[in-house]
N, C-alpha and C positions, 0 to 999 in steps of 0.2 A: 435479463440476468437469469441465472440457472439456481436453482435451488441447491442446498446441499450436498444432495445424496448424489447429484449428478455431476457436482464440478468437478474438474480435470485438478488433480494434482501437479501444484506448482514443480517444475526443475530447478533444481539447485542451482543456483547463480543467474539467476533467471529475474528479469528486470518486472515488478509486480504491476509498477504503475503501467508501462508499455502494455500489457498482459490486461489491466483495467479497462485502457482506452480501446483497446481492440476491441474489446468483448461488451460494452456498454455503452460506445458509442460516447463523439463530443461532448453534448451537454453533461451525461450524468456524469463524466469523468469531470467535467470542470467545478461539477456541486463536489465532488467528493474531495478533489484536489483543495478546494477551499474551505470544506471540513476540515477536515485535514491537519493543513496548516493554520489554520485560524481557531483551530480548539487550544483552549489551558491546560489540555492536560497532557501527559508525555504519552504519543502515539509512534508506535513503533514496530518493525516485520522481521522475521531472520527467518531463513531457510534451513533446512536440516546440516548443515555444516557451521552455522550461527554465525554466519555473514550477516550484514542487514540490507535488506532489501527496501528499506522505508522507514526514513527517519525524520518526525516532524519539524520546526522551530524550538518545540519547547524542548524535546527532547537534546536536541544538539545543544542547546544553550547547555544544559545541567551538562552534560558530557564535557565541555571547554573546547 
């Protein structure tokens, strides 16, 4: 995984999870995926045009 200073800026409409799995490889993508979704809290991504690129369980439940 790449530090900060050195990540690639995401493109707008641009798929983050695909973009996770590429760059970290099966395992840590499937810890995170299951972060993820298994966390209580609302976790959520939008791109600069505030699309969302990543929306949890909890979060879509409160949305309807």
């Amino acid at each position: 995984m790449t530090d900060s200073n050195s990540a690639k800026p995401t493109a707008p409409g641009s798929n983050i999870s695909t973009m996770l799995a590429t760059e970290t490889g099966d395992d840590t993508f499937a810890l995170y995926q299951a972060v993820v979704e298994e966390a209580p809290v609302v976790i959520y991504a939008k791109d600069a045009a505030t699309r969302f690129l990543l929306s949890n369980a909890r979060h879509a439940s409160l949305l309807g």
